[in-house]
Backbone bond lengths (Angstrom), bond angles and torsions (degrees), N, CA, C in turn:
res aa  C-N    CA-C-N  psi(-1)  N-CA   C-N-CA  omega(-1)  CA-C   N-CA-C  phi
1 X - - - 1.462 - - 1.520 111.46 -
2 X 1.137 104.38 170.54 1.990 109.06 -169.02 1.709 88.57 -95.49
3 X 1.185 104.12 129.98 1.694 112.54 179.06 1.200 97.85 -121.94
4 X 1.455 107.71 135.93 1.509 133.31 -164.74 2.065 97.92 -111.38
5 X 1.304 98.42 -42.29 1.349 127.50 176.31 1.427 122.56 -116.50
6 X 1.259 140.02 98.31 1.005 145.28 165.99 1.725 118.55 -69.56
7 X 1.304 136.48 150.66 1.366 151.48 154.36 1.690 114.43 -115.09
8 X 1.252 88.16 139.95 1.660 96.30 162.85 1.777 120.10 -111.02
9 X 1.301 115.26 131.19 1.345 107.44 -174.03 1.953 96.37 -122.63
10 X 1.488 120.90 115.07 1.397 134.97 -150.98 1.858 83.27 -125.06
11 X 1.988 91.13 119.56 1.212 91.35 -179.81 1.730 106.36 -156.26
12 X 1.213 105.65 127.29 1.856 120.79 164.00 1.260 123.73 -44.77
13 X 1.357 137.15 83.00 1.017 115.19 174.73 1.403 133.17 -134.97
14 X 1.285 138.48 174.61 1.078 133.59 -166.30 1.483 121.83 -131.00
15 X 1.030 139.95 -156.11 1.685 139.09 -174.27 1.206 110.09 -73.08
16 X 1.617 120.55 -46.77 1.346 134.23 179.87 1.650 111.49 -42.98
17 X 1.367 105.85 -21.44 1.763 105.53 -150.96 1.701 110.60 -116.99
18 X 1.476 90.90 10.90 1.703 99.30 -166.13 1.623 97.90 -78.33
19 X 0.842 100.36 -52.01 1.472 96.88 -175.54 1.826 136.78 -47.90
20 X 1.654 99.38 -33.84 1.085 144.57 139.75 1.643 119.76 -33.40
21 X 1.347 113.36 -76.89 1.440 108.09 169.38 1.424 124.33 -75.20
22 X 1.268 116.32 -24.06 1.588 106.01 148.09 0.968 158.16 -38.75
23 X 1.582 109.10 -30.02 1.789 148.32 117.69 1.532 109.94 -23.63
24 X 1.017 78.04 -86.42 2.078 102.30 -160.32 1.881 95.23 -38.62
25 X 1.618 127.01 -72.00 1.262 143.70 -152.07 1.761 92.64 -49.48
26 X 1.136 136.14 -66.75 1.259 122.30 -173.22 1.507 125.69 -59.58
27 X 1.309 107.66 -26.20 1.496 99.91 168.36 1.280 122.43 -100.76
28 X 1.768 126.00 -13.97 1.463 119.13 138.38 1.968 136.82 -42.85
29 X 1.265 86.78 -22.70 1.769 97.69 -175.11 1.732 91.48 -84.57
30 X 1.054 135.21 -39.02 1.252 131.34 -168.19 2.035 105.66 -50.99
31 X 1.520 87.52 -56.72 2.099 110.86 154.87 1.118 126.07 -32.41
32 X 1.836 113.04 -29.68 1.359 109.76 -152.10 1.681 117.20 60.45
33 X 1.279 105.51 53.75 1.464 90.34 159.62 1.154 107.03 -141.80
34 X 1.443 116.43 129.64 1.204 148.87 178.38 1.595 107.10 -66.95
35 X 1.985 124.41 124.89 1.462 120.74 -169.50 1.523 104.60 -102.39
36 X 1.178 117.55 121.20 1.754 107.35 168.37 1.916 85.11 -112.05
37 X 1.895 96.01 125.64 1.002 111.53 -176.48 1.473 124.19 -124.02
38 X 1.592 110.39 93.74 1.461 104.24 -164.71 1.823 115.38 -105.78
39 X 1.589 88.19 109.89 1.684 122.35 161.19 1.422 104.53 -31.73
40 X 1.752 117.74 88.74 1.486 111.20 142.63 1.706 130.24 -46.09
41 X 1.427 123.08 -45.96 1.386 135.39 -149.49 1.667 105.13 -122.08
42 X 1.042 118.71 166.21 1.125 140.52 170.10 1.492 115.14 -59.81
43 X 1.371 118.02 39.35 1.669 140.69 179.82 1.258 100.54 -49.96
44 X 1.471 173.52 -141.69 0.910 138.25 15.07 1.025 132.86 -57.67
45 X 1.256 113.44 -45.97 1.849 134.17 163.43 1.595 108.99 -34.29
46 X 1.338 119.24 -33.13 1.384 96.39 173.91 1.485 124.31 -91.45
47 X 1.175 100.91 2.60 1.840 119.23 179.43 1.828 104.72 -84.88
48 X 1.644 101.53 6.99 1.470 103.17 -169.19 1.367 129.75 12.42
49 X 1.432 145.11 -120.58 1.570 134.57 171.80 1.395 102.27 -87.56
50 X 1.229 134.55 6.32 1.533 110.94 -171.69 1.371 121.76 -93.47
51 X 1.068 126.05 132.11 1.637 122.74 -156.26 1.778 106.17 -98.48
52 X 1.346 109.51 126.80 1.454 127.40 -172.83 1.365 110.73 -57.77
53 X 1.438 118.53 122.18 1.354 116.43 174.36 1.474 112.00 -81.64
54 X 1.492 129.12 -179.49 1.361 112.88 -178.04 1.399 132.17 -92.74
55 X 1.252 98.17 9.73 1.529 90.07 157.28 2.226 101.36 -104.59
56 X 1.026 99.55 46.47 1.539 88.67 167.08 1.642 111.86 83.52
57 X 0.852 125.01 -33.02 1.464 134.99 -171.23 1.602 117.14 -66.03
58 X 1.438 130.17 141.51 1.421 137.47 -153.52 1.771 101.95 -149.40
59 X 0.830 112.99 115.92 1.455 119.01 148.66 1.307 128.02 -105.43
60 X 1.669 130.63 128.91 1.380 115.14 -168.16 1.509 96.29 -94.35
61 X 1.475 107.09 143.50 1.659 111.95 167.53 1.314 112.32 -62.44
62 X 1.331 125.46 -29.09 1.389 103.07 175.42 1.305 111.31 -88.38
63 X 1.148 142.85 -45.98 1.294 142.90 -173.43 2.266 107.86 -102.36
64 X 1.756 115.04 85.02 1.201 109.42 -169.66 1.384 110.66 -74.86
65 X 1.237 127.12 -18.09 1.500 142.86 -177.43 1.384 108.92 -62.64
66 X 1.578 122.59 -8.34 1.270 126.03 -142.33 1.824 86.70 -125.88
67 X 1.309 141.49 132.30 1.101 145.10 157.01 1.538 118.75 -125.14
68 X 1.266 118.21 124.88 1.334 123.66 160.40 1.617 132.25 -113.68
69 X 1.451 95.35 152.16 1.492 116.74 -165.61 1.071 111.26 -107.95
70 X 1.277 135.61 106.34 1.677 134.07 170.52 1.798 111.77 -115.22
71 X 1.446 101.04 107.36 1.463 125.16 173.24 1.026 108.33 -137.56
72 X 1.107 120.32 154.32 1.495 136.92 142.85 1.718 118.95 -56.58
73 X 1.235 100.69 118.66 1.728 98.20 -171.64 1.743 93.19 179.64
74 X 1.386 89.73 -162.54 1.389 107.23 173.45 1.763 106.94 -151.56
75 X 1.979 97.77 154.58 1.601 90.68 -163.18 1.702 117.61 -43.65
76 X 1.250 131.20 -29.22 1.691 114.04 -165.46 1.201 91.30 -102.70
77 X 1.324 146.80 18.54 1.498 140.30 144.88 1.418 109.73 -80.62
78 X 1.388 125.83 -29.69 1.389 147.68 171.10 1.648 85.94 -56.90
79 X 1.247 114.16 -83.36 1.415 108.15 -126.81 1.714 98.60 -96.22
80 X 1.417 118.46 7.36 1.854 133.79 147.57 0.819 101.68 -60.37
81 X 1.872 129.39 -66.41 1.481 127.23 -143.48 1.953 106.08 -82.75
82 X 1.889 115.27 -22.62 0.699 95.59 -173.41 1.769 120.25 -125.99
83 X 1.144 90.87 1.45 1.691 99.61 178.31 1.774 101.72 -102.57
84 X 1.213 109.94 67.50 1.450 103.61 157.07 1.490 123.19 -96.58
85 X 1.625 102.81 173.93 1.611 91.30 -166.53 1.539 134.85 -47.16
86 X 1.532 92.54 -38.67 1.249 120.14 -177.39 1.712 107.51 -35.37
87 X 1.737 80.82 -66.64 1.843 101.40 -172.56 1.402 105.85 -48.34
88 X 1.444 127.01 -71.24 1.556 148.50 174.57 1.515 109.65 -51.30
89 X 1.341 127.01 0.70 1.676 103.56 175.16 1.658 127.80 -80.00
90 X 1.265 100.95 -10.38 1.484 115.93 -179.95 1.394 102.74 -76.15
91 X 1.277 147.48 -29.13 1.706 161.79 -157.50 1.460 104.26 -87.84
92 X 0.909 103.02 149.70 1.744 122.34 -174.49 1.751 108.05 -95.04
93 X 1.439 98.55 -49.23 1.740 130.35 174.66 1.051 111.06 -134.81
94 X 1.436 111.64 144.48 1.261 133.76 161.05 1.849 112.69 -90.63
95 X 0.650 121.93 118.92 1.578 111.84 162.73 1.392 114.73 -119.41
96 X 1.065 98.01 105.61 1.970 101.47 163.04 2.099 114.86 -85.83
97 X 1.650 72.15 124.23 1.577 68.92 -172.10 1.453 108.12 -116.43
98 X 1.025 125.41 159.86 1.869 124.40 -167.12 1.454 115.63 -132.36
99 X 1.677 122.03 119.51 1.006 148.27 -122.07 1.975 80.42 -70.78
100 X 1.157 131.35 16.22 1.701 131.45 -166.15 1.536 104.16 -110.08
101 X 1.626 88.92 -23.13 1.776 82.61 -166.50 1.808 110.75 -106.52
102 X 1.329 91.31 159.83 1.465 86.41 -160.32 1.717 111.60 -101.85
103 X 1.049 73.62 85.96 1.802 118.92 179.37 1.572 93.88 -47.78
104 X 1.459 125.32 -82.94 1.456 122.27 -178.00 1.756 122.04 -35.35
105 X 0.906 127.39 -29.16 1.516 135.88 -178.94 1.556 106.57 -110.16
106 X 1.287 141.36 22.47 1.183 144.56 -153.04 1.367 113.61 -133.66
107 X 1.555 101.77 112.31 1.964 118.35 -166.64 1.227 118.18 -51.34
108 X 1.003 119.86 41.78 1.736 129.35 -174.12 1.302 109.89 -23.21
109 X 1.548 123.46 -61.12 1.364 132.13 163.41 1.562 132.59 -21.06
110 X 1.805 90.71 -59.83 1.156 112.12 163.61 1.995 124.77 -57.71
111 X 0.985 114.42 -41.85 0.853 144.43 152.84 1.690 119.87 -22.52
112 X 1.386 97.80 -96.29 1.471 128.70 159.83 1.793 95.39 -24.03
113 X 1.387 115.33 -55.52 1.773 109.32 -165.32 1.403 99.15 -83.03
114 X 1.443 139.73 -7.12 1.038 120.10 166.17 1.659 122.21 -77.00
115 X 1.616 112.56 -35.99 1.297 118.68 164.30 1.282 114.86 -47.96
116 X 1.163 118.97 -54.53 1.939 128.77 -167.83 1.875 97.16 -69.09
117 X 1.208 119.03 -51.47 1.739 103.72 171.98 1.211 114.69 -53.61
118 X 1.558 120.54 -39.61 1.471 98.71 -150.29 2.441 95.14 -125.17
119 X 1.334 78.01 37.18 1.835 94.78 -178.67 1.278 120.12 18.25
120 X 1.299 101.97 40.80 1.752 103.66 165.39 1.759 111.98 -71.82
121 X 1.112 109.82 144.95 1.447 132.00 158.07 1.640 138.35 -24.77
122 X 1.689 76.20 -80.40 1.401 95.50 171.30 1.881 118.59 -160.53
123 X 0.915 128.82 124.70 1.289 151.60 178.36 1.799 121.00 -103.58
124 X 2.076 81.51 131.49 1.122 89.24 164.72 1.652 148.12 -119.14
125 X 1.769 123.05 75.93 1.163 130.78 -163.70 1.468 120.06 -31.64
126 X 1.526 114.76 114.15 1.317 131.54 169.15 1.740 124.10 -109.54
């Protein structure tokens, strides 16, 4: 879709959750929101075909909107080392989302209009 407004949705995740965002990614893009998705575990499956550059970084060919991060860390070392301003100034929202919440079934839309009424920043869906 033509995005006027972009979102970022920055999220930890692990094997358990692939299945899950496989869900979630097509009806977030409808939103415009762009996934930076950082691999706690030894996933491969969630690194789908896209091959890791060397600093860690993944783009899937089918889904380019979609970037993943595989380090060793933990989520707010994740989302210090990689959501700085620089990175995030193009984004409307930030959403940090946490591998608990159920992201795949989750009104993003809805969502999205609560930020824009009440001009928060950035949010975190639980």
């Amino acid at each position: 879709p033509h995005c006027e407004r972009r979102s970022l949705a920055a999220m930890p995740l692990g094997r358990s959750s692939h299945s899950r965002l496989g869900r979630a990614l097509p009806r977030w893009r409808l939103h415009c929101i762009e996934a930076w998705v950082f691999v706690y575990d030894e996933s491969e499956d969630l690194r789908w075909d896209a091959g890791l550059n060397a600093s860690g970084v993944a783009t899937s060919g089918d889904a380019p909107w979609v970037r993943y991060y595989h380090r060793s860390g933990f989520k707010f070392g994740y989302f210090r080392a990689a959501l700085t301003p620089a990175a995030t100034a193009a984004y409307e929202y930030i959403l940090l989302v946490d591998a608990d919440c159920t992201f795949d079934t989750f009104g993003v839309g809805d969502f999205l209009g609560v930020l824009r009424r009440h001009e928060l920043r950035i949010a975190q869906p639980a």
